[in-house]
Structure formats: C-alpha cells, structure tokens
C-alpha positions as MATLAB code, in Angstrom:
seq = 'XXXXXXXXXXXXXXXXXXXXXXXXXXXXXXXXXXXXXXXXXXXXXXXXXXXXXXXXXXXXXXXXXXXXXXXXXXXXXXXXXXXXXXXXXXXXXXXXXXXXXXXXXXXXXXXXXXXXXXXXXXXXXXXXXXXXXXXXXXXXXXXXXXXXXXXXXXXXXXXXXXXXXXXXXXXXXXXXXXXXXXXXXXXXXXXXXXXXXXXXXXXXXXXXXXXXXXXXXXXXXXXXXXXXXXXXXXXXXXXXXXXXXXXXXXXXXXXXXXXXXXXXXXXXXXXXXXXXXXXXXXXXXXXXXXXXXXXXXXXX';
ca = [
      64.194  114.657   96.580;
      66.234  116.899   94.090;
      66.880  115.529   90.769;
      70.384  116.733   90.766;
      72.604  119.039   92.097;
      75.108  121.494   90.415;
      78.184  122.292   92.167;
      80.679  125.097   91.229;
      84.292  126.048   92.612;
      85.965  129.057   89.944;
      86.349  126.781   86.390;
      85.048  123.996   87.575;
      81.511  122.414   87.727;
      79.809  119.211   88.780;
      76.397  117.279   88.176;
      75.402  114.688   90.858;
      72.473  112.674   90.885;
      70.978  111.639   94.301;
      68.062  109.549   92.809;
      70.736  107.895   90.220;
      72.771  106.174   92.705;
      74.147  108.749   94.470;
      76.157  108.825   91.091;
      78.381  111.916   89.573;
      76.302  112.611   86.313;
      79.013  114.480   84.812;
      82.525  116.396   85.803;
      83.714  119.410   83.681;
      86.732  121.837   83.610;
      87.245  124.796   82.019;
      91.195  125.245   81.439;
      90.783  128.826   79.169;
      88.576  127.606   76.511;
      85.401  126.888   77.700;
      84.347  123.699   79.754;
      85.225  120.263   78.016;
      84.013  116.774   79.932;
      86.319  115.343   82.635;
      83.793  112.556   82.756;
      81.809  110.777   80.389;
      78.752  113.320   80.205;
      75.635  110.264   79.337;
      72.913  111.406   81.755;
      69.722  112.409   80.008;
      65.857  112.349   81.111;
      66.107  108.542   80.660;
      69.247  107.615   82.234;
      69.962  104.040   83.034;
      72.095  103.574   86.171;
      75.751  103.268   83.594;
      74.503  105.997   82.033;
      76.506  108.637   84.082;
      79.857  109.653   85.036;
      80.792  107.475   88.091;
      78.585  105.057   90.041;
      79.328  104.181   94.136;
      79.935  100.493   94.468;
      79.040   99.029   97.539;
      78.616   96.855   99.647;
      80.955   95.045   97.091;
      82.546   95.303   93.882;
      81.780   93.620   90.232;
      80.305   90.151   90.286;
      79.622   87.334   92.969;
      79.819   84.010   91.424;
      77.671   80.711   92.655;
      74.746   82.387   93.809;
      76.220   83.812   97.311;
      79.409   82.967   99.272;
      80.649   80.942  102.467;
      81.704   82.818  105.618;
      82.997   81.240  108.994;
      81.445   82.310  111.714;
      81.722   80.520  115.179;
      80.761   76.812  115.095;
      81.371   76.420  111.450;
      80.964   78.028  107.566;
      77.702   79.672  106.773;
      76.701   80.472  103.262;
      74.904   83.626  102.538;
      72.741   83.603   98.843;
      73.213   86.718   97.049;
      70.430   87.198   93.984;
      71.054   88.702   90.521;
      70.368   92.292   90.474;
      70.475   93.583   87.196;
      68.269   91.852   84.562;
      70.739   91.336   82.042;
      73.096   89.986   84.672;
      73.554   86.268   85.755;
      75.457   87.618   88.910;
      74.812   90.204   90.907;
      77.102   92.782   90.617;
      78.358   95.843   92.265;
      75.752   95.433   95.410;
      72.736   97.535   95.582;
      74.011  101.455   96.147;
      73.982  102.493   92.976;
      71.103  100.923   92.065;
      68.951  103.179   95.312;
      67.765  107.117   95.566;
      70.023  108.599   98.265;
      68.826  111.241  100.536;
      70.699  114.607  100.317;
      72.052  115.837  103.796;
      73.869  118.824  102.831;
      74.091  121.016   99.753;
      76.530  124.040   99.236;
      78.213  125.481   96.210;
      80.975  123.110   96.364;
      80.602  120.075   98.518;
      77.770  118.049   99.015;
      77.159  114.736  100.993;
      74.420  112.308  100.477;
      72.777  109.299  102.606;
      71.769  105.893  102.185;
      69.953  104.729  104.781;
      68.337  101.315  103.522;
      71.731   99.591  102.118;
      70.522   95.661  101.477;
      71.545   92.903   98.853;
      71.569   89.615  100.358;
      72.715   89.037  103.428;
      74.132   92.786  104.089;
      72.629   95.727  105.780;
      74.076   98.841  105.596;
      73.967  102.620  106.077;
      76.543  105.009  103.962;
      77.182  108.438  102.918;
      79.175  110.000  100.290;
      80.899  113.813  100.411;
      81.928  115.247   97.333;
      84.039  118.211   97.254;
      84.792  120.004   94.022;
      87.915  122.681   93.896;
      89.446  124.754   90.950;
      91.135  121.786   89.610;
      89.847  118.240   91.165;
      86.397  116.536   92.793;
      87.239  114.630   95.426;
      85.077  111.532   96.735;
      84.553  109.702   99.927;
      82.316  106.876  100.499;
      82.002  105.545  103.985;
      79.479  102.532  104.434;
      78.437  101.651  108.356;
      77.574   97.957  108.824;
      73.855   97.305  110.333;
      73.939   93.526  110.361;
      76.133   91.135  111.665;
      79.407   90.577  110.617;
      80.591   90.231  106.924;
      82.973   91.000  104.059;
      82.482   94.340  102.699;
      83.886   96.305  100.241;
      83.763   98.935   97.121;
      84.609  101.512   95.349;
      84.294  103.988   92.862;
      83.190  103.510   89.189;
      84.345  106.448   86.877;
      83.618  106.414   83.190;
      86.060  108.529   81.451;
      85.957  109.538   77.606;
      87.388  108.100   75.092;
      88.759  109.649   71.920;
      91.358  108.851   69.330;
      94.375  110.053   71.447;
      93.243  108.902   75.063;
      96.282  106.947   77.035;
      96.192  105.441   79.863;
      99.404  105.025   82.579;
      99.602  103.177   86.161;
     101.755  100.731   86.963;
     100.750   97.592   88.798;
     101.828   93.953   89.563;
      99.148   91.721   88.771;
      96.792   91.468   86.363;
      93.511   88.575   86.446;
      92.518   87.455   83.444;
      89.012   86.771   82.941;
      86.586   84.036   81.008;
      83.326   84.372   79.055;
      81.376   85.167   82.029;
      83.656   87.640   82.743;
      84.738   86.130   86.319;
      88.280   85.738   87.055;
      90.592   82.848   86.308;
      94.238   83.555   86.431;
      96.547   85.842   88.156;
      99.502   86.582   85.865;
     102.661   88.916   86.790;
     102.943   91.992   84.523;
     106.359   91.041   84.196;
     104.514   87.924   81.835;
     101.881   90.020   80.623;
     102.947   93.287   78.415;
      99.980   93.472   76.734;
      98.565   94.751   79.832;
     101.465   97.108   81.246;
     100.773  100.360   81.102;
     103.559  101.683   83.321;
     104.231  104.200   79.978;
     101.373  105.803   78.728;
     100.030  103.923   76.091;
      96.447  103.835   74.459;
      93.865  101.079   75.759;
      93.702   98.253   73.546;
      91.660   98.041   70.587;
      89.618   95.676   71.464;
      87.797   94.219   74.536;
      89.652   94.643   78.073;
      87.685   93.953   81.245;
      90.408   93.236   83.758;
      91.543   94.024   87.552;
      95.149   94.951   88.046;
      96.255   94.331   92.137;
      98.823   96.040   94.058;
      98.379   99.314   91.497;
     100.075  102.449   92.150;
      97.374  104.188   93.342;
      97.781  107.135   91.041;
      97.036  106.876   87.550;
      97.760  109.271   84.962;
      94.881  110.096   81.793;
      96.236  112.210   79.074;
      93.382  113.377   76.332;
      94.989  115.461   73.846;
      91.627  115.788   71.997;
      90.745  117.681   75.327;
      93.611  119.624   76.456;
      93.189  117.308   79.616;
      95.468  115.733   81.747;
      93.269  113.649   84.436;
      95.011  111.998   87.434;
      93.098  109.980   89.709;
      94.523  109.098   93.056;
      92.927  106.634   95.498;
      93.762  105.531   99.070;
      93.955  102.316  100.844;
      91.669  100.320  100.517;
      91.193  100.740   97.156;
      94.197   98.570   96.128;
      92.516   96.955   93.513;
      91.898   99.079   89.766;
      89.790   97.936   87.235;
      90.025   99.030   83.196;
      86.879   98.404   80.993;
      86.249   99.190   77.364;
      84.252   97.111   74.803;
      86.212   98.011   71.986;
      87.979  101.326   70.614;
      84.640  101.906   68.713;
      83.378  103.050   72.460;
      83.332  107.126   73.475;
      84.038  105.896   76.936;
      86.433  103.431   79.195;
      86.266  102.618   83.094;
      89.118  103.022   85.206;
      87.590  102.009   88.869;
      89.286  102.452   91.976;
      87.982   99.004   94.280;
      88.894   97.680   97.332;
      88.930   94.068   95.565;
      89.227   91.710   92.887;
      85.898   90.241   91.057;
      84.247   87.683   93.242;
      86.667   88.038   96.080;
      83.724   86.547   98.794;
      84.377   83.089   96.872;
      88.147   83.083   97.161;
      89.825   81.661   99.507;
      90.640   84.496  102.732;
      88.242   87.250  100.674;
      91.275   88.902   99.623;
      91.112   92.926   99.950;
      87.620   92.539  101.707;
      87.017   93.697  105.260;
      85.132   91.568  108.099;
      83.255   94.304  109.425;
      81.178   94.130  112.735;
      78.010   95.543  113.571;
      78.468   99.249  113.723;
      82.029   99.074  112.467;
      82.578  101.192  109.412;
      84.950  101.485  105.990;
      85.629  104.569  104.045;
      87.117  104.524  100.177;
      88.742  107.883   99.126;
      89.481  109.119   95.601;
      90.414  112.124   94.084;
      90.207  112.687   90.175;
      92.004  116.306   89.356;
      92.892  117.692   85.809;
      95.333  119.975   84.530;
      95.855  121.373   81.105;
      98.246  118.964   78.901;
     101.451  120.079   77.635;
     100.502  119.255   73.966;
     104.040  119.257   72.930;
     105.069  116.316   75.193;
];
C-alpha cells in the first residue's frame, strides 16, 4: 500500500495518507507567493493518527458515553457495548476509520478515492470509501459508508485541523450551542441568543482559552480568514452534516478543529439519536464537504 499520495490541480497541492486513516496529511495553496498551509501540515515519519490535516469519522462522531448504547429493535431495546479505542480515552471516540489502513482504488493527478473494507467498532460493520477531488482553488471530500450488519445508528464526518496564528477568525452562525463537562460529554443545550460568548455570526477570533463544543442547526458554510496567510478558507458541508464542532486547547495551540458531523457528542445515548441515521443492511450514507480558499482582501 502507498504511503501517501500527492495530488496536484494548477496552484494547488494535496497529501493524503491511505495507511493514516484514509486522512488528508496536509492541504496547500499557492495564491502568487509560493504555497502556504490550508491545513495544519503535522504529518511526519512518526505520525500519530491527530497528527494530520483532517481525519474521516465514522461510523460515528466524538465520544459514546456508558460503555455502548440502547437501540429498539422488534420485541424490545437491545444494548450494544462499544469499547474504548484510544488508550488515553475512557470512551471510544470517533469509531474505528481513522484509526484503519484504507486500500487505494484509484489514483490520478487530482482525485483519488480510497476503500475500507473491514469497518468494525462494536456492534457495527461497515464498508466505505472516500473521493477527494482537488481543483485550482478547493479539495472537495465525500465519505460514503455502506452498512454490513444489521440495522443501527450511523453517522460522521469530517475532522479538519486548521492553523492557528495570531490573526485567525472564525465566522458561522448557528442556533445552539452544548456545553460540555470534565469528561468532555455534553450537558446543556443553550440558545446562542443566551450564549455570546460562543456566537460567531461576525468574525471574531476563537477564544483564548479552552473551547470543545458542538454548535446544531449551523449554517453550513463557515468562513476562516488568516491574515498571517493571505488566506481566506470557506468550508461548506451538506446535509447531513448539520452538526459543527470547534476545538482548541488554548490560544497557545498552532492549530483549531472546525468539524463538519452529522451529530452531537454521544447522540446513540440520547433520547431519538438525534442527527443519526437507522441504516439497514446494505443501505448507505454519504457526508460531503468542500474546504476552498481564496486570497484575503487584507484591507478589509
């Protein structure tokens, strides 16, 4: 299996990693003055699997509290354990596809699409495949996953890590926002309306501190602007990815997380699954993104 694969189209040029995950390693564009990172640019001989420039979440998003979940199914309520899967993790989190090599089915200049044949965490068997098509000024992504077992909640996403420098903002506007506790699983939903510290329907910079929180019913386009780049990033997501997440341990960090998911954390043990989909056997679910770049308008 090939370590990576480059991928050009005119100024730009992508890095994917079919034994990391399936995972973009790193995303630049060249907008007249040589290339300058789109994506957090981490991956190195020892790369971790968050050391790179977007992971593939699937079969579900973020963490799965209690040790598995409850799901009706005819007669009654069956419920499915779901082990840790990272070591430093008490809950598993963000299912098993980024954690697996993925087979490489095609490879051209500009698009590639990769395979995963052996999807399993817990009680879910799956089969997926990702195409990633790079043009002059934007990659875009689609993840489809293919249910193999019997029927469950699925879901996903896409897990970008974008840089971070002095004069990154952030803009999207949203209703919700979960707050989170120490274990970082969700406890309340709060209007934006009550909760300006989290609006960032202007562009604003991320918080100083630590933010780690999912924001439902987003706009589905959200705007980047990094002056210290010359960048201005969009990334624009389709249903089902109604769900964003923003991560960033502190402003100390050279990086933040702005993930495109089809759910809130630890959906599977709230009541309905919300933004889940029962899938059957053979029945599949596709999450599309798009992350494009232009060159900022210093002067606004």
């Amino acid at each position: 299996m090939a370590r990576h694969l480059e991928l050009e189209c005119g100024p730009a040029r992508a890095r994917v990693g079919p034994e990391l995950g399936g995972a973009v390693l790193g995303l630049w564009a060249d907008i007249g003055s040589g290339p300058v990172p789109v994506l957090r640019d981490a991956a190195g001989p020892q790369a971790g699997v968050f050391d790179v420039g977007m992971n593939l979440l699937a079969p579900f998003s973020n963490r799965l509290s209690g040790g598995g979940f409850a799901f009706d199914v005819p007669g009654g309520s069956e419920f499915h354990p779901v082990a840790p899967n990272l070591d430093a993790e008490p809950c598993p989190i963000h299912g098993d596809a980024f954690l697996k090599p993925w087979e490489v089915i095609e490879a051209g200049r500009a698009h590639c699409r990769l395979a995963l044949k052996d999807g399993s965490i817990g009680p879910f068997c799956y089969e997926a495949s990702v195409d990633y098509a790079l043009a002059p000024d934007g990659l875009s992504c689609a993840l489809t996953l293919v249910n193999t077992g019997p029927v469950l909640p699925f879901g996903g996403g896409f897990h970008p890590w974008f840089p971070r420098r002095s004069g990154t903002e952030l803009a999207f506007t949203a209703a919700r926002v979960w707050m989170e506790d120490e274990r970082h699983l969700p406890t309340d939903l709060i209007s934006l309306t009550d909760a300006p510290a989290f609006d960032f329907s202007q562009s604003r910079p991320l918080p100083r501190g630590w933010i780690n929180n999912a924001f439902e019913a987003w706009s589905q386009r959200a705007t980047i602007r990094q002056p210290d780049l010359g960048l201005e990033v969009t990334v624009t997501a389709e249903a089902p990815l109604t769900t964003a997440i923003v991560y960033s341990p502190s402003g100390a960090a050279d990086f933040f997380c702005f993930e495109p998911v089809s759910h809130a954390v630890d959906a599977h043990n709230r009541p309905g699954h919300p933004g889940l989909r029962a899938l059957g056997t053979g029945e599949a679910l596709t999450f599309s993104m798009r992350i494009g770049w232009a060159k900022m308008d210093i002067g606004r």
